[in-house]
C-alpha positions in Angstrom: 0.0 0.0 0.0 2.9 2.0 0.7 4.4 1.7 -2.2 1.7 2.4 -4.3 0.9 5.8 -2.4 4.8 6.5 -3.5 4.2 5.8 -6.8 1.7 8.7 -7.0 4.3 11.2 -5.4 6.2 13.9 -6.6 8.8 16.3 -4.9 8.4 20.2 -6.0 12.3 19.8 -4.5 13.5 16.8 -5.2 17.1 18.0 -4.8 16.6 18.3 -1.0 16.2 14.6 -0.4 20.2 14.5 -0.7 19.8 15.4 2.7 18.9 12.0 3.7 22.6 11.0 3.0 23.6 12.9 6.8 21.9 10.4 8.7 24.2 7.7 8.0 27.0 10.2 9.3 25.0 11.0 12.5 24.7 7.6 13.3 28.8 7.1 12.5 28.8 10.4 14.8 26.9 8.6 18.0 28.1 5.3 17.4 32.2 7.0 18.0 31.1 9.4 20.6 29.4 6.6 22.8 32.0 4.3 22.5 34.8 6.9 23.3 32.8 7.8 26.6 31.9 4.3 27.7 35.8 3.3 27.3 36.5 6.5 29.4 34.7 4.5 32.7 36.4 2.8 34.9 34.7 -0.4 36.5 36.1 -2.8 39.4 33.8 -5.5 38.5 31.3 -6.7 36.1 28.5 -6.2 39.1 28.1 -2.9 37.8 26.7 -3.7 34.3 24.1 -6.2 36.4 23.1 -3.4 38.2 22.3 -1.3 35.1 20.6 -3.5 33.0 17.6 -2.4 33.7 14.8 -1.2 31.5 16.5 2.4 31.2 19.5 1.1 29.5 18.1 -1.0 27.4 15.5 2.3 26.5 19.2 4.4 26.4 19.7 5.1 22.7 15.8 5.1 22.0 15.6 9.3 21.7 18.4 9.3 18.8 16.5 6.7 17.3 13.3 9.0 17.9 15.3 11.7 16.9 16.7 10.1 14.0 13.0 9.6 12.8 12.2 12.9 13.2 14.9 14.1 11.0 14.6 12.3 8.5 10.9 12.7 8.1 11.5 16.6 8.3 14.1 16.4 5.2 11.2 14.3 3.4 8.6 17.0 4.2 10.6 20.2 3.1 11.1 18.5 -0.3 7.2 18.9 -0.2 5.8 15.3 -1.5 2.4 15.9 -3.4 0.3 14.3 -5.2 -0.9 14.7 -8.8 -4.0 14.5 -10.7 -4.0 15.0 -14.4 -7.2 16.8 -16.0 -7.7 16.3 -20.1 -10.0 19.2 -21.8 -10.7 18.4 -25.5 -12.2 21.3 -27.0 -12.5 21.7 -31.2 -15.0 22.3 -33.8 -16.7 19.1 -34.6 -18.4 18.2 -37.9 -21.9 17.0 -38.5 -21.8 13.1 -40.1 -25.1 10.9 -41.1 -24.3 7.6 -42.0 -26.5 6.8 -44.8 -26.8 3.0 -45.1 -28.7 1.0 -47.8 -30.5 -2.2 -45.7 -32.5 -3.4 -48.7 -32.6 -7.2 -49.3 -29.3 -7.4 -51.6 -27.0 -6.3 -48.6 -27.1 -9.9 -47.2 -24.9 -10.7 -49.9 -21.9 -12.9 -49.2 -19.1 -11.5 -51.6 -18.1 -9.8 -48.1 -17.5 -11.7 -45.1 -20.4 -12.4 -43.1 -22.4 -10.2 -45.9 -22.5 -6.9 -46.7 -24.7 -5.7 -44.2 -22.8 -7.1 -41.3 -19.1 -5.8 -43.1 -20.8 -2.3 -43.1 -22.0 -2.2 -39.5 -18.7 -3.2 -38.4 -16.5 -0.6 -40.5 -19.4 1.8 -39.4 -18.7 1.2 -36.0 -15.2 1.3 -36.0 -15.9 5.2 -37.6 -17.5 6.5 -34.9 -15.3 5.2 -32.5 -12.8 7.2 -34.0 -14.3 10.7 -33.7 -13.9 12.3 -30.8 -16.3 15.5 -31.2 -18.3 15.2 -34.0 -22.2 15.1 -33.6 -22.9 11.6 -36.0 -26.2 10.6 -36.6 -27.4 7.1 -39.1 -30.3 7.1 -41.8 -31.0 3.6 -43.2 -32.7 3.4 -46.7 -33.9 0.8 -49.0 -37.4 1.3 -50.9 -37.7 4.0 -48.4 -36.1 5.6 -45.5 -35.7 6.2 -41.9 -33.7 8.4 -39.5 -32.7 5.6 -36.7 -30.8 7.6 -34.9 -30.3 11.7 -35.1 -27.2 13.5 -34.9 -25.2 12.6 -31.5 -22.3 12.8 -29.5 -23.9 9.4 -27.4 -21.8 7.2 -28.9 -22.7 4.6 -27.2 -26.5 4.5 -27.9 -25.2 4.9 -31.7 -23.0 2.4 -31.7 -26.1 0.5 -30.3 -28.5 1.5 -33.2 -26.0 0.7 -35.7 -25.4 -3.2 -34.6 -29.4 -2.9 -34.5 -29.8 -2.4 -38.3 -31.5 -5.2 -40.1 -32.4 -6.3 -43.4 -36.3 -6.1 -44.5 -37.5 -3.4 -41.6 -38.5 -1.4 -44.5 -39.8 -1.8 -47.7 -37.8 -3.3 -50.2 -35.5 -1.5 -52.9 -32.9 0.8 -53.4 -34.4 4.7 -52.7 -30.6 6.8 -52.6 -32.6 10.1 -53.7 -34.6 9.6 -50.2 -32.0 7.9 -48.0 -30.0 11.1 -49.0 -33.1 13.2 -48.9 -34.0 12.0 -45.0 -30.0 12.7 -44.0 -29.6 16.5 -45.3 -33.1 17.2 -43.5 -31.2 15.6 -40.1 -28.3 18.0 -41.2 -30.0 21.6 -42.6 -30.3 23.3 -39.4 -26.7 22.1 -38.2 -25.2 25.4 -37.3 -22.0 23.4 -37.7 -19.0 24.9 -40.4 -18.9 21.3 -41.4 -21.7 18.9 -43.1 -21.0 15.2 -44.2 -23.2 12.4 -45.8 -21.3 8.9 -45.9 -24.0 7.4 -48.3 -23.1 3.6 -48.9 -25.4 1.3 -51.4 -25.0 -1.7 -53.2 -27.4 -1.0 -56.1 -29.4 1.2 -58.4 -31.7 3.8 -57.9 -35.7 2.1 -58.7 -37.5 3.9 -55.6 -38.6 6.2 -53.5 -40.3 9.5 -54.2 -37.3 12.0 -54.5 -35.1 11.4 -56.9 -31.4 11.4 -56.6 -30.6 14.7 -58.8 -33.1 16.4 -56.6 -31.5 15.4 -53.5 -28.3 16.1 -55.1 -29.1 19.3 -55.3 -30.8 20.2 -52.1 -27.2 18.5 -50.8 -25.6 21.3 -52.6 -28.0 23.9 -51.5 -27.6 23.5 -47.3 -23.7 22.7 -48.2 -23.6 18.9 -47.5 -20.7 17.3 -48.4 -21.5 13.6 -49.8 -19.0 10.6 -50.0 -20.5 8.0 -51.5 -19.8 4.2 -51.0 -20.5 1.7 -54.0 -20.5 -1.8 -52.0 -19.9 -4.8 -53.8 -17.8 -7.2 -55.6 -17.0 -7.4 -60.0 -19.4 -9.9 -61.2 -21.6 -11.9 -59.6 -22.4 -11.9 -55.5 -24.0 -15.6 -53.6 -27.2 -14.0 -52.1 -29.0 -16.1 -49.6 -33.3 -16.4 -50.1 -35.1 -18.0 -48.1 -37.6 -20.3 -49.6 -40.1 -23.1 -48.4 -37.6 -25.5 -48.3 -35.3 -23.8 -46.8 -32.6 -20.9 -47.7 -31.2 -21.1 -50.9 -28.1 -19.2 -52.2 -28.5 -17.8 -56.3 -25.9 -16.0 -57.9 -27.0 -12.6 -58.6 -25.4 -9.8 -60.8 -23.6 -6.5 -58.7 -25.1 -3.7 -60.0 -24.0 -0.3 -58.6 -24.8 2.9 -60.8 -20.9 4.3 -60.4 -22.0 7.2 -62.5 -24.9 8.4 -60.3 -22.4 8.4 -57.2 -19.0 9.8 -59.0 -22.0 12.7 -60.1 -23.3 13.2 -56.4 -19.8 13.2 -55.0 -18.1 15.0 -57.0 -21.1 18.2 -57.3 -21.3 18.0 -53.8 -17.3 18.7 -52.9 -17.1 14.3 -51.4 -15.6 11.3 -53.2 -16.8 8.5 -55.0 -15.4 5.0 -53.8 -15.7 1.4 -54.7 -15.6 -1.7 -51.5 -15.2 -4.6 -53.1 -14.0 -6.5 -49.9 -14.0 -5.8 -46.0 -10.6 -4.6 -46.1 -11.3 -2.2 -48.6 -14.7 -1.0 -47.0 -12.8 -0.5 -44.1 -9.7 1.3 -46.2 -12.5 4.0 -47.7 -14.1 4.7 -44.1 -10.2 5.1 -42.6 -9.4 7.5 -46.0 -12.6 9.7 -45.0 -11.8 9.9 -41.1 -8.3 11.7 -42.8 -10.4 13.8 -45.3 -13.0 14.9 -42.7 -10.4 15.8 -39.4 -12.0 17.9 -36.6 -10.3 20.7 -35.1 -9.2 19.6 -31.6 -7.4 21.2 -29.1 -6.4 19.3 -26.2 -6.0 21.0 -22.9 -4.0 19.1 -20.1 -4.1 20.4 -16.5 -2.7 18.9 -13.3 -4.1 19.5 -9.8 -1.4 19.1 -6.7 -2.2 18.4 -3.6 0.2 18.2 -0.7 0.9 15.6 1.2 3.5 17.1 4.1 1.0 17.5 6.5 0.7 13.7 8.1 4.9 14.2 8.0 4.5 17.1 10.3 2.2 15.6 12.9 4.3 12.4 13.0 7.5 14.6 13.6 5.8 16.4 16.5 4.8 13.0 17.7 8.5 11.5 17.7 9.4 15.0 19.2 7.2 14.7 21.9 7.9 11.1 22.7 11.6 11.4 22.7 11.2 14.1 25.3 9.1 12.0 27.4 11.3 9.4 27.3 14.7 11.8 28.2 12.9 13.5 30.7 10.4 10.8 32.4 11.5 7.4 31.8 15.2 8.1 31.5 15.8 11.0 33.9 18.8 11.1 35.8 18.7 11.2 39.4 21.7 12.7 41.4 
């Protein structure tokens, strides 16, 4: 216990502790000086040293020791031990981010490992983990769309909604124009310097009741910046179906309109990128956590406290007690 209060110590005068390196001498000093005096007496028999041993002689050198104590604790408490607390204030200026995630049937593909929707709520998560003062907030879309959770700094409860996301809680299809729609409507009234849509979809557009152009531009007219996410392999993706016999795996045909989301990206000030594997899906997100940094300032401040105090009382204490003893116990009659 001890040594784990010590740990937590540091001396505003460290240099002072050099001190400590007299006591050794003093007890050279009364080890010579008895010795010297006790060689001086002249005895005419042992009787004498039976007389004397008595509890006084055996208490003799008890106030140096006391003293001893004492002196060494008040070198300790000049160098002023204290202890330290350490205080971290992060202040910046954050940046507003929906995650816009397509959850329409085709994400349970299994070109990506488990599927695509799992892949996606992982890299999503690792995302937000890495902000630190950004509000984020997650819009899921397929033939229609839904804010499930609002711009945050709760990461926690995000995090939470985002491993929540399923497959087939909303109508079918692939609705980008209103998945991007429902996220700049979470975003217009950010006061934020900084607005981000990370839109991520496996398809093409064949829903919903904005189209994409339109939300392009509304994107363009509130300032939201858009990356978008083309998910999928080159080819052909297993996709699971579940059927009266049981679930059945076909091969369907990725088809991702690249030229809708290279025309959003690029109009709105984002990037257009192609995931064609969970380590590239997790490459893109890592690439716009660089592109999209917050300001943050970082403010460290310690707090000392000092911790001389018990020293003193337990130098008055050996103080007190070696006088006690010199006077009381040991006193010298004539």
């Amino acid at each position: 216990m001890l040594s784990e209060w010590y740990q937590h110590i540091v001396f505003p005068y460290p240099y002072l502790l050099w001190l400590l390196l007299l006591l050794p001498l003093l007890i050279l000093w009364y080890v010579l000086t008895n010795r010297t005096s006790s060689s001086a007496v002249t005895v005419s028999s042992l009787s004498i040293y039976r007389k004397t041993g008595t509890s006084k002689n055996v208490l003799w050198h008890l106030p140096f020791v006391l003293r001893l104590l004492a002196l060494a604790l008040l070198i300790i408490a000049i160098a002023r031990p204290q202890t330290r607390s350490s205080e971290e204030r992060v202040e910046g200026e954050g940046i507003d981010i929906i995650l816009c995630m397509d959850v329409s049937g085709s994400m349970l593909a299994e070109d990506f490992s488990p599927n695509r929707l799992e892949a996606m709520k992982k890299v999503a998560s690792d995302f937000v983990d890495a902000r630190k003062t950004d509000r984020i907030g997650l819009v899921i879309f397929s033939g229609e769309s839904f804010t499930q959770c609002p711009p945050t700094t709760d990461y926690a409860a995000l995090k939470s909604q985002i491993y929540s996301v399923r497959s087939g809680i909303l109508q079918d299809g692939t609705a980008i124009g209103s998945g991007l729609a429902t996220s700049i409507e979470r975003l217009k009234e950010s006061k934020s310097k900084s607005k981000v849509v990370i839109l991520l979809t496996d398809g093409e557009n064949n829903g919903g009741l904005i189209p994409p152009s339109t939300a392009k531009e509304i994107a363009k007219a509130y300032n939201v910046k858009v990356y978008t996410i083309g998910m999928g392999t080159e080819g052909y993706a297993a996709l699971p179906q579940q059927t009266a016999g049981g679930v059945v795996r076909t091969m369907e045909k990725v088809n991702i309109d690249e030229k809708l989301l290279t025309e959003i990206a690029t109009e709105t000030g984002g990037n257009y990128f192609r995931a064609t594997d969970n380590e590239s899906l997790s490459k893109i997100y890592a690439d716009i956590d660089q592109l999209e940094k917050s300001k943050i300032e970082t403010s460290q401040f310690s707090r000392y406290s000092e911790e001389f105090y018990p020293l003193v009382f337990a130098i008055m204490a050996l103080l007190l007690l070696e006088v006690w003893l010199r006077y009381k116990v040991l006193r010298k009659f004539p």
